[in-house]
C-alpha positions as a Markdown table, in Angstrom:
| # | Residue | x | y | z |
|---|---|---|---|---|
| 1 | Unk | -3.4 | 23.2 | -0.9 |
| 2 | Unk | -1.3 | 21.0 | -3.1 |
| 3 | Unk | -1.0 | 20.7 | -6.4 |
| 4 | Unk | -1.8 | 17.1 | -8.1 |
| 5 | Unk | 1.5 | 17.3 | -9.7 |
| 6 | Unk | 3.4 | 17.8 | -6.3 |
| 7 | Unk | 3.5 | 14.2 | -5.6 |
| 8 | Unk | 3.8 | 11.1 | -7.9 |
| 9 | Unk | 1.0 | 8.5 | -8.2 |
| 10 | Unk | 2.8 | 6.0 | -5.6 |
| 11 | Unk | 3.6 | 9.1 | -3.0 |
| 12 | Unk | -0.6 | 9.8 | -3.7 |
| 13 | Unk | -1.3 | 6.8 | -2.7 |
| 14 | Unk | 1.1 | 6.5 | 0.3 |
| 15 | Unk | -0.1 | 9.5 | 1.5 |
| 16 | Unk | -3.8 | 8.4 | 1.5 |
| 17 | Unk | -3.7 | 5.4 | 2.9 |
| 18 | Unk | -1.9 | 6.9 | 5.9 |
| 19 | Unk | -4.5 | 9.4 | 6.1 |
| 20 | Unk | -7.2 | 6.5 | 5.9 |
| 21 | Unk | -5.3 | 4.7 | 8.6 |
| 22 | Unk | -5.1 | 7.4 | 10.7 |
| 23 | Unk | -8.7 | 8.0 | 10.6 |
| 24 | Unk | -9.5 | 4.6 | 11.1 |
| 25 | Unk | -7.3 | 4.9 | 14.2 |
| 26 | Unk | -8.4 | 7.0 | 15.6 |
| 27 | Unk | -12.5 | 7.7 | 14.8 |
| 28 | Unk | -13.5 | 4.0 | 13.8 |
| 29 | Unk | -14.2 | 2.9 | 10.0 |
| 30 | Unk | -17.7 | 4.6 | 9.8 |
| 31 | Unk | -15.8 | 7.8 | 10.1 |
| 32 | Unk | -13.5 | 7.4 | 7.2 |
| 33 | Unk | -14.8 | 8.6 | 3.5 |
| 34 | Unk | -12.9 | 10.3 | 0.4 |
| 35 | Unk | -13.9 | 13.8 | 1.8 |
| 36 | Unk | -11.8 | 13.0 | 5.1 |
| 37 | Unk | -8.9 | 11.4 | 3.5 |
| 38 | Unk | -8.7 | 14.1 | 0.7 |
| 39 | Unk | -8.9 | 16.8 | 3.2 |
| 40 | Unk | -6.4 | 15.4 | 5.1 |
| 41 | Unk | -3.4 | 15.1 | 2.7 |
| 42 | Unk | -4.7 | 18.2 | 1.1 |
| 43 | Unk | -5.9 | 17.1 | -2.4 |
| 44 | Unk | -9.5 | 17.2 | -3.8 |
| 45 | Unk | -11.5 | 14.0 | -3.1 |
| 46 | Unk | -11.6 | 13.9 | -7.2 |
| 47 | Unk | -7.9 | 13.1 | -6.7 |
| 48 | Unk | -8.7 | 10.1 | -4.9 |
| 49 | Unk | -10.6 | 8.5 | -7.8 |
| 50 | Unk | -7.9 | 8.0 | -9.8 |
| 51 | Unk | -6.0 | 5.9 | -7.1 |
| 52 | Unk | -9.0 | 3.9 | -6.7 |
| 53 | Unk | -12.1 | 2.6 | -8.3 |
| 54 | Unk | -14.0 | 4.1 | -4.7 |
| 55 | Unk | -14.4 | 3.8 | -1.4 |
| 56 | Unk | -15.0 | 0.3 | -1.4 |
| 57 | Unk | -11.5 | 0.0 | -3.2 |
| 58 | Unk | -10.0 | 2.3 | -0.5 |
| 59 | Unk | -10.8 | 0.4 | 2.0 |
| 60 | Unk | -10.1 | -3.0 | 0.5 |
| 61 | Unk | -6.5 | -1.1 | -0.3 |
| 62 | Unk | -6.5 | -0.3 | 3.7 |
| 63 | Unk | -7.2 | -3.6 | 5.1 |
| 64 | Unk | -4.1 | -5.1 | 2.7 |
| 65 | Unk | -1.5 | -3.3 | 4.5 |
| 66 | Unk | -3.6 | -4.1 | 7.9 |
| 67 | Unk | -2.6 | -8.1 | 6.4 |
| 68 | Unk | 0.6 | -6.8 | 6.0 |
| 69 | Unk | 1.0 | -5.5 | 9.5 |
| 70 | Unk | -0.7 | -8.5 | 10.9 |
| 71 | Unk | 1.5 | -10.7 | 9.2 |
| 72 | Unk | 5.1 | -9.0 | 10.2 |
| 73 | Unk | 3.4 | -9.3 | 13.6 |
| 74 | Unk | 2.8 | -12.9 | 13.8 |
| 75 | Unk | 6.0 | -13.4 | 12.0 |
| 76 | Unk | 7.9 | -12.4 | 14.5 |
| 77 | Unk | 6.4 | -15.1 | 16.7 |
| 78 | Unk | 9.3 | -17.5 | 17.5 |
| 79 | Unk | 8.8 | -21.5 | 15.7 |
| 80 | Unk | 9.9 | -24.3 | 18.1 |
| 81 | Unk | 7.9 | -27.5 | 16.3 |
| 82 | Unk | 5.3 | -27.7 | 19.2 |
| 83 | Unk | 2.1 | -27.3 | 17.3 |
| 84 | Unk | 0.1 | -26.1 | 20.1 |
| 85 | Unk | 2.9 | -23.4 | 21.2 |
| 86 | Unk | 3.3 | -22.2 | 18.0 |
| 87 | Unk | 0.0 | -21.1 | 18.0 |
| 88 | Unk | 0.1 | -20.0 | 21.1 |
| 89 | Unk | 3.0 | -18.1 | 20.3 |
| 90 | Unk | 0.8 | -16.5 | 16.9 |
| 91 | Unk | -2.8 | -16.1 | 19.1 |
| 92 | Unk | 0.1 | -13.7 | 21.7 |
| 93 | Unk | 0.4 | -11.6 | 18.4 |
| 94 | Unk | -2.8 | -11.8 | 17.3 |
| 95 | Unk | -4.2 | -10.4 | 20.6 |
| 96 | Unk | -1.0 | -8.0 | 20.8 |
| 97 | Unk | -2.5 | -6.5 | 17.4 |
| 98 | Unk | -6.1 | -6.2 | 18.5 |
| 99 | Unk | -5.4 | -4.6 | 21.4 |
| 100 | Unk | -3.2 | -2.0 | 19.6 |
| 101 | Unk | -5.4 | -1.6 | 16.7 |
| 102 | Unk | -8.4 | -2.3 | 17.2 |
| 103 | Unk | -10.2 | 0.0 | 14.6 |
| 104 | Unk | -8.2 | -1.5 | 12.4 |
| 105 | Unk | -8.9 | -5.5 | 13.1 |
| 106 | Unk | -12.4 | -3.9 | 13.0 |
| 107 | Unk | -12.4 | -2.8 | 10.1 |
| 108 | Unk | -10.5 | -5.8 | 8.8 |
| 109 | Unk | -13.1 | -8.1 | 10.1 |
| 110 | Unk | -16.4 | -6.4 | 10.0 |
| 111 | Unk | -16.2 | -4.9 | 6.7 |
| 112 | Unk | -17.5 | -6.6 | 3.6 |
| 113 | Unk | -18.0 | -5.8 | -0.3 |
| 114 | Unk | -21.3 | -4.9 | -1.7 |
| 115 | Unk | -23.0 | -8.2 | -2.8 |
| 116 | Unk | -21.5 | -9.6 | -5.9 |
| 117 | Unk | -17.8 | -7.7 | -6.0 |
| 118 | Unk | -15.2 | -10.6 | -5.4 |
| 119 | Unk | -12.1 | -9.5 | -3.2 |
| 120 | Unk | -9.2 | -8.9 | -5.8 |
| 121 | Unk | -6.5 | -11.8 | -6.0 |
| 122 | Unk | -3.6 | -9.7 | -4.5 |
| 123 | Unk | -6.1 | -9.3 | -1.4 |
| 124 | Unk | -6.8 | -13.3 | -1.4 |
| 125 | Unk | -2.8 | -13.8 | -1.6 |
| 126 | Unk | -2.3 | -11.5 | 1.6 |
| 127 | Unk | -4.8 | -13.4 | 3.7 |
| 128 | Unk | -3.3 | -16.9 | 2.2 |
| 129 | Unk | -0.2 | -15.5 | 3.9 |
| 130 | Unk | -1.3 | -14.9 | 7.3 |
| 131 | Unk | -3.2 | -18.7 | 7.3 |
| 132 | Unk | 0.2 | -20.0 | 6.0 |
| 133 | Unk | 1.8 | -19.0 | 9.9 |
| 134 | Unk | -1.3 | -21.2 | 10.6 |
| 135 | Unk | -0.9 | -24.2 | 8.9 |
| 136 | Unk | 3.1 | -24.2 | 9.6 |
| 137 | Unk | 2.5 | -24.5 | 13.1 |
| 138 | Unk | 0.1 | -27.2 | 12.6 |
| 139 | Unk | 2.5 | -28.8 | 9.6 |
| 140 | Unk | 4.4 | -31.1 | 12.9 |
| 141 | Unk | 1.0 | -33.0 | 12.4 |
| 142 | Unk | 0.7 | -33.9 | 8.7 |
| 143 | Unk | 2.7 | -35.4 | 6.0 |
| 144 | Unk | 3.8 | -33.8 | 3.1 |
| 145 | Unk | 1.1 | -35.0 | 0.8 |
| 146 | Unk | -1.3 | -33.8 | 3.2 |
| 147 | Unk | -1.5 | -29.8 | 2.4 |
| 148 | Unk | -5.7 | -29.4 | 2.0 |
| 149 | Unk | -6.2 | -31.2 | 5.2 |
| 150 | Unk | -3.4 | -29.1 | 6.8 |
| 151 | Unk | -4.8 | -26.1 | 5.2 |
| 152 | Unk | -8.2 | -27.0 | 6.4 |
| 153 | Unk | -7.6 | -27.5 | 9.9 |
| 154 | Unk | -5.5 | -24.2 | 9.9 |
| 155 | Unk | -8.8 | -22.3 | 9.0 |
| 156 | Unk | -10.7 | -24.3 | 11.4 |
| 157 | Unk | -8.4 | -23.3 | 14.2 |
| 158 | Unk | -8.3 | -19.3 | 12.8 |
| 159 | Unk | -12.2 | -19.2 | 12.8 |
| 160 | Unk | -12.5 | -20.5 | 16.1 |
| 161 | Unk | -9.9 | -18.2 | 17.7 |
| 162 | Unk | -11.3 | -15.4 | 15.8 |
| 163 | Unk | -14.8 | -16.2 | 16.9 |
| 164 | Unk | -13.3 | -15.5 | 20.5 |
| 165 | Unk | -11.9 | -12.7 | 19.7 |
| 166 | Unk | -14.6 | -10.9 | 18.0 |
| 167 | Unk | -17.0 | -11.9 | 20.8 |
| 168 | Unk | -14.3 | -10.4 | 23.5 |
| 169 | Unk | -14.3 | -7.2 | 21.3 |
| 170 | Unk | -18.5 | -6.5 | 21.2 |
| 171 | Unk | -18.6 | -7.5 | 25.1 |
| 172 | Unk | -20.9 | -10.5 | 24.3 |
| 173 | Unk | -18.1 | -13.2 | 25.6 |
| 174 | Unk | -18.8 | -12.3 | 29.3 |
| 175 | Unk | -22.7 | -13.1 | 29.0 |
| 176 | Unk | -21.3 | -16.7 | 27.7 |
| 177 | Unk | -18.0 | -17.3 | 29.8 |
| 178 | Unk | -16.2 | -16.9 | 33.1 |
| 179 | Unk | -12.4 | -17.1 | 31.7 |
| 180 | Unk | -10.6 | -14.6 | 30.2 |
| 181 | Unk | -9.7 | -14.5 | 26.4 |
| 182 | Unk | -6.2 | -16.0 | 26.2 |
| 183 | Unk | -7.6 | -18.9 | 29.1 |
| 184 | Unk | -10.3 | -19.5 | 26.7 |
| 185 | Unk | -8.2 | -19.3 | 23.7 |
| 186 | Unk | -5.6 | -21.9 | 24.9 |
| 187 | Unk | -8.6 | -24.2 | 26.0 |
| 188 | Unk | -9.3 | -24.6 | 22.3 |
| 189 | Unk | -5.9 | -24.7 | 20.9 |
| 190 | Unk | -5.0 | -27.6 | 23.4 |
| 191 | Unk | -7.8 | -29.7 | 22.9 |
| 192 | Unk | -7.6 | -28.9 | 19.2 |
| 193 | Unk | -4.3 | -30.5 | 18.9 |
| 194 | Unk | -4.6 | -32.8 | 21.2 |
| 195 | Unk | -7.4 | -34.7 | 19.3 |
| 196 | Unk | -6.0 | -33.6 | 16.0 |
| 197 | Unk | -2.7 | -35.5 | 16.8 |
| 198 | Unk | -4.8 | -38.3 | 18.0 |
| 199 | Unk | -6.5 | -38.8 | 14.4 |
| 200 | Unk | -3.7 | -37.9 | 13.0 |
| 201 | Unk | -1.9 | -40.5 | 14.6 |
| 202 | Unk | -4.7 | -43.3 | 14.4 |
| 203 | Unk | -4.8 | -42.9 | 10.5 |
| 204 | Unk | -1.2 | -43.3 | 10.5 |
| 205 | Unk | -1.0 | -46.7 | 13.1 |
């Protein structure tokens, strides 16, 4: 077994969030605790405490780089200025993610704080960068002055592709629809911004 002063704090730390990804990846989040994660880079789960506050920090720690992975995904996702391509274009990622990790998005999505812990800000400012790929391919439709109402319509959009999504993913979309995810999915984001860019454009005339 290794000794605490074989590695550095940042190689600890490295080492045990691969561990918790790779448990997550391939058992599901229930199966991942300090035990597993400790055992598996070969350190006492005592160790683990002073990288984080618990398991609940762990995992808050785990679904930040799962932001970060989502987020070079959907970056990758080519911008041509048609709002309802472009997210298109980010949905393609979005679904290319789920289907590759799905334990992770699971985990991502699913998993929430014990009542009255706040998500840390570095956390808020990952997910803030994920919904800004969302409100740029929406920005086509709103002015420069109009970044809350852009923001908010980016989150409306994300929630209701989500909500797909994580209907697909527990089976329960088939006992409400007869199309497939992506059909559904660019049912929404047409009609979305289609009457979007009609408001938009009747508060403008």
């Amino acid at each position: 077994m290794a000794r605490r002063s074989d590695h550095t704090r940042e190689e600890l730390y490295d080492l045990a969030m691969e561990a918790a990804r790779a448990t997550v990846e391939a058992d599901g989040y229930r199966a991942l605790t300090a035990r597993n994660v400790a055992e598996a880079i070969g350190y006492s789960p005592g160790t683990l405490y002073n990288l984080f506050e618990n398991l609940d920090d762990m995992i808050v720690h785990l679904n930040g780089r799962t932001l970060e992975a989502l987020h070079e995904r959907l970056s990758a996702a080519a911008r041509t200025g048609d709002p309802a391509a472009d997210l298109m274009a980010l949905l393609d990622g979005y679904l290319g993610y789920l289907g590759d990790h799905p334990n992770l998005w699971s985990l991502l999505f699913d998993y929430s704080l014990p009542e009255g812990r706040d998500l840390p800000d570095w956390y808020v400012r990952k997910v803030g960068l994920v919904m800004g790929l969302v409100e740029a391919a929406l920005a086509p439709l709103f002015g420069p002055g109009e970044s809350e109402d852009r923001g908010n319509a980016a989150r409306i959009v994300w929630a209701g592709l989500h909500g797909i999504c994580s209907l697909n993913d527990t089976g329960k979309l088939r006992v409400v629809a007869t199309q497939p995810v992506r059909a559904m999915a660019e049912t929404l984001v047409t009609h979305f911004v289609t009457g979007l860019g009609a408001v938009r454009g009747g508060r403008r005339s």
